[in-house]
N, C-alpha and C positions, 0 to 999 in steps of 0.2 A: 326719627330713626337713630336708632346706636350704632356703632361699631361694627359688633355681631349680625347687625341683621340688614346694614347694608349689601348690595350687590357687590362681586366680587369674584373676578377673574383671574384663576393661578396663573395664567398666562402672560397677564399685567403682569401681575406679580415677581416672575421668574425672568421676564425682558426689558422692568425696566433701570435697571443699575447698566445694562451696557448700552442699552437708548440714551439715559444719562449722561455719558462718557462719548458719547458723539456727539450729542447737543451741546456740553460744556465747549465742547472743543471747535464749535462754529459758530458759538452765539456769543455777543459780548455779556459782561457780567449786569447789563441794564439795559432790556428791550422790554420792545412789547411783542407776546407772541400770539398767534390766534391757533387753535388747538380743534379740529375738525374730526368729529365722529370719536368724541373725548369717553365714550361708553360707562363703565362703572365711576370714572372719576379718578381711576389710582394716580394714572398720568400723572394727571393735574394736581395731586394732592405731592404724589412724591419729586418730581419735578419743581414743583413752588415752593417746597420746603427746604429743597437743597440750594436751590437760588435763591434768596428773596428779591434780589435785584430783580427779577422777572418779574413783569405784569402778564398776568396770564389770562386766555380767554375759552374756557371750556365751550363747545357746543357739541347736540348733537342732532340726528335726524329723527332720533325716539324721544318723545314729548315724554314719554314715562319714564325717562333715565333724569330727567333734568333734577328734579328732587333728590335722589342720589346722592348726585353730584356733588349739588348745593348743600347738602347734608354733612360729607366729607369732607369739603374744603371750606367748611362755613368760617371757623378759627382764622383763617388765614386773608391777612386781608393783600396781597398781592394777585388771588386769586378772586377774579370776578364769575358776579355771580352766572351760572352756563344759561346759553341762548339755543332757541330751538332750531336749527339750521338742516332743511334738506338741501344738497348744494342743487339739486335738480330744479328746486323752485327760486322764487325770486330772494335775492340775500338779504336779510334785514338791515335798516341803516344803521344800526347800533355799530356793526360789525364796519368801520371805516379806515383806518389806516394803521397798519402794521409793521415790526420791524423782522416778525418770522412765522412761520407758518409751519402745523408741526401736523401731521397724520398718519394714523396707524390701522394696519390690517382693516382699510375699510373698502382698498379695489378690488380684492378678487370675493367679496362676499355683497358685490351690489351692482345691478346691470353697468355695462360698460360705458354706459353714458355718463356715467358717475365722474368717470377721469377728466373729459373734456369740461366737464359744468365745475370740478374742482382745478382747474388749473384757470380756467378764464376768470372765476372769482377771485381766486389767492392771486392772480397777476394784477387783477384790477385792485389790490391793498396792499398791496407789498410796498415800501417804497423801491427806490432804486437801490437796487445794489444788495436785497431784501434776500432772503432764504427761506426756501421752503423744503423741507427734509419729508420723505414717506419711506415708512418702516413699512417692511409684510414680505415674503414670497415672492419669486417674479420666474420665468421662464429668460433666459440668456438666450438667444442666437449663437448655434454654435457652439455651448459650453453644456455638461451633460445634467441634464436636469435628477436632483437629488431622489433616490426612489422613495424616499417620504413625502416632497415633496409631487411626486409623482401622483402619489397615492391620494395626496389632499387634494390634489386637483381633481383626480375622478371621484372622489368621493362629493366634491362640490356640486362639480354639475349634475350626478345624478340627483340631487338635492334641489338643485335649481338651475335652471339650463343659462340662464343668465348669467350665473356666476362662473367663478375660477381663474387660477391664476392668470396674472399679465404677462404679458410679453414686456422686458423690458425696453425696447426699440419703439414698441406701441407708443406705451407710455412717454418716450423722450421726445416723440412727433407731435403729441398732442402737449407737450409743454413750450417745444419750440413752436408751435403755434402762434400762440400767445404770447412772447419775448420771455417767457423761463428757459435760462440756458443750463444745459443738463453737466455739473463741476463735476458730479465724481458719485462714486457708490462703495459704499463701506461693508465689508466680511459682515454680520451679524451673529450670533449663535444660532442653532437650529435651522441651517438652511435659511437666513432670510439675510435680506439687505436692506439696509436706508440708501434710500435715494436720493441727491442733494442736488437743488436748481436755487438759480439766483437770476431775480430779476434786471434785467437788463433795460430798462425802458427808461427813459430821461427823468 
């Protein structure tokens, strides 16, 4: 694959310099991070490239994205080569201990089960004291939901009844579940937010 004939997502593209700039600003300049439902690869290529101190770990749950990927960040050797990871299935052992955990727009486009099977994995790698940020969409309790965001949520579920945006209280239940504790949630562009949890477990 070249350049041009990679996959390739405007939407990467356009969110991730301020994904960047929240990451900088929680991660130290030398972790290891694990990178869930890493899709086209941009993440992981423009991310690795502005760190190198990162060791990064693409995965995804489409076995046809992984060549991509690989293809993208092959130059880069901070960037290891992506693993095929459904979180719903069992996690490969490749995938062992991590200093952060990084995921994007991948809850409101994959049954809800998704969130629990992604938070009991990343708890179970994380070290102590470990970070796990998700970027995408969510529905606020109480606070008035964006009428574009609005509209992507109906237009999901009639797509897939599975899907659509989270509640974010949902989501903070099912981290504190498993000892991720919910630190804080940062403005985004575009109606979205990064989510930021930090393990707490000995």
């Amino acid at each position: 694959m070249t350049d041009d004939t990679l996959p390739h997502s405007p939407a990467a593209e356009r969110n991730r310099d301020p994904i960047l700039a929240v990451l900088v600003g929680l991660l130290p300049e030398r972790c290891r991070v694990l990178e869930i439902a890493s899709g086209t690869g941009q993440h992981a290529q423009h991310f690795g490239s502005a760190r190198p101190g990162w060791q990064w770990q693409p995965t995804d749950a489409d076995a046809l994205s992984l060549p991509g990927i690989a293809a993208r960040c092959a130059a880069m050797p901070n960037v290891a080569a992506p693993v095929h990871l459904d979180v719903l299935q069992p996690w490969p052992a490749a995938l062992a201990t991590f200093d952060a955990a990084y995921c994007a727009n991948m809850l409101h486009i994959s049954p809800w089960a998704t969130c629990a099977a992604l938070m009991k994995g990343v708890a179970q790698r994380l070290v102590s004291g470990g970070v796990l940020a998700i970027y995408g969409p969510f529905i606020v309790d109480g606070e008035l939901t964006a009428p574009s965001n609005a509209a992507f949520d109906a237009s999901l579920s009639a797509r897939n009844p599975q899907w659509g945006l989270r509640r974010l209280s949902s989501v903070v239940a099912e981290a504190d579940a498993v000892g991720l504790s919910f630190e804080q949630r940062v403005a985004m562009p575009a109606n979205n937010l990064m989510l930021v949890f930090r393990s707490c477990t000995a």
